[in-house]
C-alpha positions in Angstrom: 20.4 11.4 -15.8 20.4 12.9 -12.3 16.9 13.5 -10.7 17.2 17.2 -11.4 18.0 16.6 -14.8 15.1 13.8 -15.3 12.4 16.9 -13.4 13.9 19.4 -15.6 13.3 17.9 -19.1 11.0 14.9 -19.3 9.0 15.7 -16.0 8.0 19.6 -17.0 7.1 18.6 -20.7 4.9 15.7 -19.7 3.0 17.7 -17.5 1.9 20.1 -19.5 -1.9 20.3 -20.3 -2.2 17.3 -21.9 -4.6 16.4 -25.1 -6.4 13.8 -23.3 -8.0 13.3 -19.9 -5.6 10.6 -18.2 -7.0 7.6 -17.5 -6.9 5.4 -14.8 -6.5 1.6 -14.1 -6.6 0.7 -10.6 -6.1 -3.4 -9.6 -6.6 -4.7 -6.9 -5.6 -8.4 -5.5 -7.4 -9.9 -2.3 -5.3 -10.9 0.5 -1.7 -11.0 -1.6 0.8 -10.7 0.7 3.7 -8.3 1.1 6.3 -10.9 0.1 4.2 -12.5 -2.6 5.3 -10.9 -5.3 8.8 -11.2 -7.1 9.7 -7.6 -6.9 8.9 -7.6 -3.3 11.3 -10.6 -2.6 9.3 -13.8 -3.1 11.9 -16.7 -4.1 8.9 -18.9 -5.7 6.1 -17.2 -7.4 6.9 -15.8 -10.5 5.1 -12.3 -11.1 7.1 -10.7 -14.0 4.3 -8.2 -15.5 3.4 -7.0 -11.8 7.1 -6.3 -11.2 7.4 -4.7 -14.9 4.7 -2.3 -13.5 7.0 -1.8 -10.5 10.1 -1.1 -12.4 8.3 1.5 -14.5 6.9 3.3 -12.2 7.1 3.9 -8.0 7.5 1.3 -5.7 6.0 2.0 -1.7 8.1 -0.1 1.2 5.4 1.6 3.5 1.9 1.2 2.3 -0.9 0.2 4.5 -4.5 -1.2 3.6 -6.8 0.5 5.7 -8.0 -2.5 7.7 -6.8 -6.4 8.0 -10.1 -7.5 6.2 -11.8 -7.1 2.3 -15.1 -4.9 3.4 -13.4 -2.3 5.5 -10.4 -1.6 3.2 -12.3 -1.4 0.4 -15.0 1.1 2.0 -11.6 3.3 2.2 -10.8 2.8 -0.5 -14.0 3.9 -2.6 -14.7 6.8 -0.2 -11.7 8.5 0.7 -12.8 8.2 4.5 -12.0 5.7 7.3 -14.4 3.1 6.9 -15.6 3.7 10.7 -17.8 6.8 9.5 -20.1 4.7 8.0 -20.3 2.0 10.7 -21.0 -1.6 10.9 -18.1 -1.9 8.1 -15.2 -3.0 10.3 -14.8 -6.7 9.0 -15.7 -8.8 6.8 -19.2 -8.6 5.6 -20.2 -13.1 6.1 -21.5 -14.7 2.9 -25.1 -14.3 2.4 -24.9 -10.9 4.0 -24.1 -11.4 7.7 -23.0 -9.2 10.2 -20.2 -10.6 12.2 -20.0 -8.2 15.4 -22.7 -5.9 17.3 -22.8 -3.2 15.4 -22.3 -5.0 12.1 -25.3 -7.4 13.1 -27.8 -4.5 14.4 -27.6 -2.9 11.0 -28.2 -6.2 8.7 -31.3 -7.0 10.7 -31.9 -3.3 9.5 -31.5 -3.8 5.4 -28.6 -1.2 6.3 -25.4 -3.3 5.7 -23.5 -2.0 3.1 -21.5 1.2 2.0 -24.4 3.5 2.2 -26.2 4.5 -1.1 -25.7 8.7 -0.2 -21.8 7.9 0.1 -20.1 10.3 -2.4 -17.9 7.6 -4.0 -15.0 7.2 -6.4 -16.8 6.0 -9.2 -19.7 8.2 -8.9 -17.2 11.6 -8.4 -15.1 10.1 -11.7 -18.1 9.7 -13.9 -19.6 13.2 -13.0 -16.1 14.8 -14.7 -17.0 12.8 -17.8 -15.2 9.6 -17.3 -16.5 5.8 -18.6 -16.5 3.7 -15.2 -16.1 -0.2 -14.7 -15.5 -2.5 -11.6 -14.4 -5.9 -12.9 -14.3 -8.4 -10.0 -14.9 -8.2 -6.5 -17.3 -5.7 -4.7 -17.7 -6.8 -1.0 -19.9 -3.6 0.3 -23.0 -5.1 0.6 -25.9 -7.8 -0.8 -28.8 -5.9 -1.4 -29.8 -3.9 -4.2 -29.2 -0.6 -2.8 -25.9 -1.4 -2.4 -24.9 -2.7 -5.4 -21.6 -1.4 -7.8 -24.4 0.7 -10.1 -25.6 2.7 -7.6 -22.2 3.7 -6.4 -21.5 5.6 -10.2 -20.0 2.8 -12.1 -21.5 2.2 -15.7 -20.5 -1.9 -15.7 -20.5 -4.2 -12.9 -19.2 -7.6 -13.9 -18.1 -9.9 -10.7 -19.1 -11.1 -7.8 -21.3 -8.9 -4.9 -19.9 -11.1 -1.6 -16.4 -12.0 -0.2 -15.3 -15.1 -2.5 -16.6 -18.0 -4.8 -15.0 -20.8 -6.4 -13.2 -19.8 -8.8 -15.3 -22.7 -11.5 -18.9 -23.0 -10.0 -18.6 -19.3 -9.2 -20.9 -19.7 -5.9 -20.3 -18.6 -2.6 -19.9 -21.4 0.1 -21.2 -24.3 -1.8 -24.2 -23.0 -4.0 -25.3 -19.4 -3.4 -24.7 -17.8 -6.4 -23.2 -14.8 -6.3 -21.6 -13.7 -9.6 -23.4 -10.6 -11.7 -23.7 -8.7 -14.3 -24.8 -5.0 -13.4 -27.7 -6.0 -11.5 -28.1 -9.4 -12.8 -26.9 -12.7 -11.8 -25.4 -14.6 -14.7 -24.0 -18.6 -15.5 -21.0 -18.3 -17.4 -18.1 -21.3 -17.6 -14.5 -20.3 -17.1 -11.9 -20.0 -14.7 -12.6 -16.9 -12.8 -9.5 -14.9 -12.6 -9.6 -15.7 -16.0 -13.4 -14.7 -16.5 -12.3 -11.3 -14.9 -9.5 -10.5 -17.1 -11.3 -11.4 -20.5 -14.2 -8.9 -19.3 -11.6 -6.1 -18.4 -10.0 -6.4 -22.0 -13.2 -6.5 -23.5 -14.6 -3.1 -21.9 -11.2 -1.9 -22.6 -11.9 -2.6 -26.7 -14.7 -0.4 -25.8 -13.6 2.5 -25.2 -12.7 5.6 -27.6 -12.6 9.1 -26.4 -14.1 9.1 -23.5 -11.4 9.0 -20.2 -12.0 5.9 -18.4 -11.9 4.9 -14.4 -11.2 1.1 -14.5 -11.2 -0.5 -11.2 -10.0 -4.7 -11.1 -9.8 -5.9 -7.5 -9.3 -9.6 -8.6 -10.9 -12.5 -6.4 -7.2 -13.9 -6.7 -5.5 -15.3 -4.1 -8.4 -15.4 -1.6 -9.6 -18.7 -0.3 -10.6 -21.2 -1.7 -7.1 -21.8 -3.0 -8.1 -23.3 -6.6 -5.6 -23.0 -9.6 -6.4 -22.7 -13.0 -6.2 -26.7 -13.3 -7.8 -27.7 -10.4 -11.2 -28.0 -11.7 -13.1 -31.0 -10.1 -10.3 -31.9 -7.5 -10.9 -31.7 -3.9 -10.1 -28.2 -1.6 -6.5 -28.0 0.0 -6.5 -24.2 1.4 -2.8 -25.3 2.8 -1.9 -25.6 -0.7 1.4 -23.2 -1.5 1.7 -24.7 -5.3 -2.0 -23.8 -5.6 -1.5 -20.3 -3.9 1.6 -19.9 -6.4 0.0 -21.1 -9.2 -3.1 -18.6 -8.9 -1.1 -15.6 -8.1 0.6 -16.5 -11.4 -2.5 -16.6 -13.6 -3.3 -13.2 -12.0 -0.2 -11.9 -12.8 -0.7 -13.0 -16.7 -3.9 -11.5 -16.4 -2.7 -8.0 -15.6 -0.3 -8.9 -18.1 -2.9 -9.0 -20.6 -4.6 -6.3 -19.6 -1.5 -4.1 -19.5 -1.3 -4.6 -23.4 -4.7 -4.0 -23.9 -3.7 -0.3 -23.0 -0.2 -0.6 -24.8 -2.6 -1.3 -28.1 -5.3 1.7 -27.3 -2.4 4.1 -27.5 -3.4 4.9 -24.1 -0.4 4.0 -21.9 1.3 7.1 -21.6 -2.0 8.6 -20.1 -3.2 6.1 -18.4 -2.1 5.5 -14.4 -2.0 2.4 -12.9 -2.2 1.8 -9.4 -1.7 -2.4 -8.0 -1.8 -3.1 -4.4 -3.9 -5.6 -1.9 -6.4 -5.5 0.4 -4.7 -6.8 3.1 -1.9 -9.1 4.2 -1.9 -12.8 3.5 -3.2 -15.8 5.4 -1.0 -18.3 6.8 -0.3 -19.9 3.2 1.0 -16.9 1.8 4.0 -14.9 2.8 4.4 -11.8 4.8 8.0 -11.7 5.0 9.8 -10.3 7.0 6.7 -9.0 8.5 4.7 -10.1 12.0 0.9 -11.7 11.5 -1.0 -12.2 9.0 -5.3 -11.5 7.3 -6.6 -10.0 10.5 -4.5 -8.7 12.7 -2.8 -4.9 13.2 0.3 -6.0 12.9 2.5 -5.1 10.1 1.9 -8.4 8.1 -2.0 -8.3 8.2 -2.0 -4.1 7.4 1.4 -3.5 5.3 0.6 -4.2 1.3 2.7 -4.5 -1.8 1.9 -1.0 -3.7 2.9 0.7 -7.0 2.3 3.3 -9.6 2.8 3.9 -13.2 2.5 7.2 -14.3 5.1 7.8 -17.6 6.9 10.9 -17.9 5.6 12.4 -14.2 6.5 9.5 -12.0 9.8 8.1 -12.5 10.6 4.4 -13.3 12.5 2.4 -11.1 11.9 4.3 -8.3 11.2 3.5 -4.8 9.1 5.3 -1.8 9.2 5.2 2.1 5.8 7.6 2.2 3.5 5.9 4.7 0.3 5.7 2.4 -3.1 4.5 3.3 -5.9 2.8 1.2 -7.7 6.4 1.9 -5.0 8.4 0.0 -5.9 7.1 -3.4 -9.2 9.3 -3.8 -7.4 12.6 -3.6 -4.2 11.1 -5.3 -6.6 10.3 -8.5 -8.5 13.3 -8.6 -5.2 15.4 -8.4 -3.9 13.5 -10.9 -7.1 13.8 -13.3 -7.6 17.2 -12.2 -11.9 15.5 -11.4 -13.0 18.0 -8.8 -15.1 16.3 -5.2 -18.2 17.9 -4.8 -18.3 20.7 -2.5 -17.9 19.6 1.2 -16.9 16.2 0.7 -14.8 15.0 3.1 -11.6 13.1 2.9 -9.9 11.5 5.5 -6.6 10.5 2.6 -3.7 12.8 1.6 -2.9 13.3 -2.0 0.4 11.4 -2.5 0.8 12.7 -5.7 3.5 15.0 -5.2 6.0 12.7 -3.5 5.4 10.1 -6.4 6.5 13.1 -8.5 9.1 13.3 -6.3 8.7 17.2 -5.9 7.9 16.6 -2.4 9.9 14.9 0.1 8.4 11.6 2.4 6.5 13.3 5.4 6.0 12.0 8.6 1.4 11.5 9.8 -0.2 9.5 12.0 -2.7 7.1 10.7 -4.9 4.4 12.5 -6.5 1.2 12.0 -9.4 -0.3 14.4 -10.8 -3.9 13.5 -14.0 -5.7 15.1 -15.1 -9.3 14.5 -17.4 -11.4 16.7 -15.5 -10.7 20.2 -12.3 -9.6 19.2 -11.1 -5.7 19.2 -8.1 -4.8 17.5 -6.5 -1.4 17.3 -3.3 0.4 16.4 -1.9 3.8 15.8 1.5 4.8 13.6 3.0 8.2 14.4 6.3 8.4 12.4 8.3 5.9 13.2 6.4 4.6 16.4 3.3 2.1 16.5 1.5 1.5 19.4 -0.8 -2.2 18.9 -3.9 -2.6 21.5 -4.7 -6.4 21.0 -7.8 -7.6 22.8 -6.2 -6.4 25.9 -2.6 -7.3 25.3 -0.5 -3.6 24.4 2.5 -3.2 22.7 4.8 -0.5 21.5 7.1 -0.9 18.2 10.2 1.1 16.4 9.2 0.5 13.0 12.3 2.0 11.9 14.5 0.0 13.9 11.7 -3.3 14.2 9.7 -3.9 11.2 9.1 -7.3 12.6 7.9 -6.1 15.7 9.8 -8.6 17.1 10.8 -6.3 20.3 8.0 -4.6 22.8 9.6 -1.3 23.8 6.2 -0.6 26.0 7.8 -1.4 29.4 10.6 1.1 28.3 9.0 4.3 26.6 5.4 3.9 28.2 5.3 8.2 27.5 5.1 7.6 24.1 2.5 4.7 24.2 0.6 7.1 26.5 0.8 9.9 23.9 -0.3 7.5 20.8 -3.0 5.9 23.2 -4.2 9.5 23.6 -4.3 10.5 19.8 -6.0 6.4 19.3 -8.8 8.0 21.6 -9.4 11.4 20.1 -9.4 9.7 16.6 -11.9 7.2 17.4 -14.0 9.7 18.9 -13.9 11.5 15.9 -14.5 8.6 13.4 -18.3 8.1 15.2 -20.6 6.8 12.8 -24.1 9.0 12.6 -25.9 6.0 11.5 -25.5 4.2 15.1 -26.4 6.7 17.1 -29.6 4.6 17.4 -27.7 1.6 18.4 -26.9 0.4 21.7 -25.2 -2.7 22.8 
């Protein structure tokens, strides 16, 4: 069946007003990167549910987190905005709630580290048009109460508040607990990509007619790198059969949770969105992209992405739409049809009608800025060009020609570095967090 054909028949009749809300199941993994996956080239670990979830839906070649780091991406993420309008949330929050650069620091000797309680959020704009809302696994936007997943509109928190834990003692570092239940912190034994998925099925069992917004950023494959039956034996974070072997217990776990929505009767009306945070460390494999967790180039920014919509998005099918962690907000509440409150702002596009393929790829401009202890890292993408500002060091890329960035064009085209340094300025000037104005340097 030819495209036309496939919008003509399938396309028009599953769009029209359907009998149930459509629900949505959004995963997320923590530092996978772009090559990690099978469907995304990866000649060793073995993800065959993920890349079922590809082939049945829309696969993006062009996908960005919103930041090279857990905190920032994920305030994008849950807000809709770039993470620099709430400030302080440019890295990393430390274990144990630490600020790790000026700005960061001046607001946890505040209490004020954390995605703001008066954010309008994701969760709380999806459970205000009547849906059931969950976040099963990692949070990452802040330690103190007023902070915490139930404040933000979701119904169930179950996971851990901070960056990572061992995936058996479930503790932060080597014994600050850190793994909750809503508001309280709970013992329970189990692996903990594991722990995650058993929780996700189980809410899942829960639910009847009410719509539901489930959102699963797994721990999995962040540091420490501890498989399923490592238990007991001592850390190796160089580990690539440990990094294999957890992404692959992940993979079973979306697995499982897949068919829990295969036996609600809730697939066709359910979408499901699985991408990363941001690119990979070291161990992991960014291929054939540059850098890796941390830096603005493509490898610590680009991220595995896809979406499963039957009967509106079509199977098999593959994307170059530049996306950003931003764009799922107004993606999912097109999609749903959830309204935002009047005068929320929203920094993402809704994507939604070139994963319908009604709308052709567009060309935009999006940016990334990154702070941790003294380093500044920035970057711009205008169509095909990127311009990288490196602690000092400047480069210029083709991404069209050079999506290794393996060749500086700066020296030759320094008008069209000028021109994206110009629009990096007049972004960042707009992106001004109200809650520093206070703070100075």
């Amino acid at each position: 069946m030819d495209r036309r054909s496939f919008l003509a028949s399938g396309l028009s009749l599953s769009l029209a007003p359907r009998q149930k809300k459509l629900n949505v199941l959004f995963i997320l993994a923590d530092d996978l990167g772009y090559g990690d996956l099978g469907c995304y080239g990866s000649p060793q670990i073995r993800t065959p549910n993920i890349d079922r979830l590809a082939s049945s839906g829309v696969k993006f070649t062009q996908f960005y987190c919103n930041a090279p780091e857990c905190t920032p991406t994920r305030t994008a993420l849950m807000s809709g905005q770039y993470q620099q309008r709430f400030g302080g949330l440019e890295c990393a929050i430390g274990l144990g709630d630490v600020g790790r650069y000026d700005e960061a620091i001046w607001l946890q000797k505040r209490g004020e580290l954390g995605l703001p309680p008066s954010a309008i959020t994701m969760p709380r704009i999806m459970k205000s048009g009547g849906y059931d809302t969950a976040i099963v696994g990692k949070w990452h936007l802040g330690y103190l109460p007023k902070f915490s997943p139930n404040r933000h509109g979701f119904d169930e928190f179950y996971g851990i508040l901070g960056g990572n834990a061992d995936y058996f003692q479930h503790t932060e570092g080597t014994e600050l607990p850190c793994f909750y239940h809503n508001d309280k912190p709970i013992q329970q034994e189990g692996y903990m990509t594991d722990l995650l998925t058993g929780h996700a099925v189980e809410w899942l069992k829960q639910r009847s007619k009410t719509p539901f917004f489930l959102y699963l950023p797994y721990t999995c494959p962040h540091l420490p790198l501890q498989g399923p039956d490592d238990a007991g034996k001592p850390l190796d974070n160089t580990s690539r059969e440990r990094y294999r072997k957890m992404i692959e217990r992940m993979d079973q776990g979306v697995g499982e949770v897949l068919a829990q929505v295969d036996r609600m009767g809730a697939a066709e009306n359910t979408l499901v969105v699985f991408t990363s945070d941001n690119g990979a460390i070291p161990v992991g494999r960014n291929t054939p992209l540059r850098g890796f967790k941390s830096s603005v180039w493509e490898g610590g920014i680009r991220m595995p992405c896809m979406a499963r919509l039957p009967g509106a998005i079509r199977p098999g099918s593959t994307t170059t739409q530049v996306g950003l962690s931003i764009d799922w907000m107004p993606t999912i509440l097109a999609a749903t049809g959830v309204r935002a409150p009047a005068g929320k702002k929203m920094d993402g596009v809704n994507l939604l009608p070139v994963l319908k393929q009604e709308k052709e790829p567009f060309a935009r401009t999006v940016f990334w800025r990154y702070k941790r202890l003294a380093a500044r890292r920035k970057a711009v993408r205008s169509g095909d060009w990127k311009y990288v500002w490196d602690t000092g060091k400047e480069e210029l890329h083709n991404l069209a020609d050079d999506p290794g960035e393996s060749n500086d064009l700066l020296s030759q085209r320094p008008e069209i570095a000028a021109d994206l340094k110009k629009k990096l300025s007049v972004w960042e000037a707009d992106v001004q967090a109200p809650r520093l104005r206070d703070f100075s340097s």
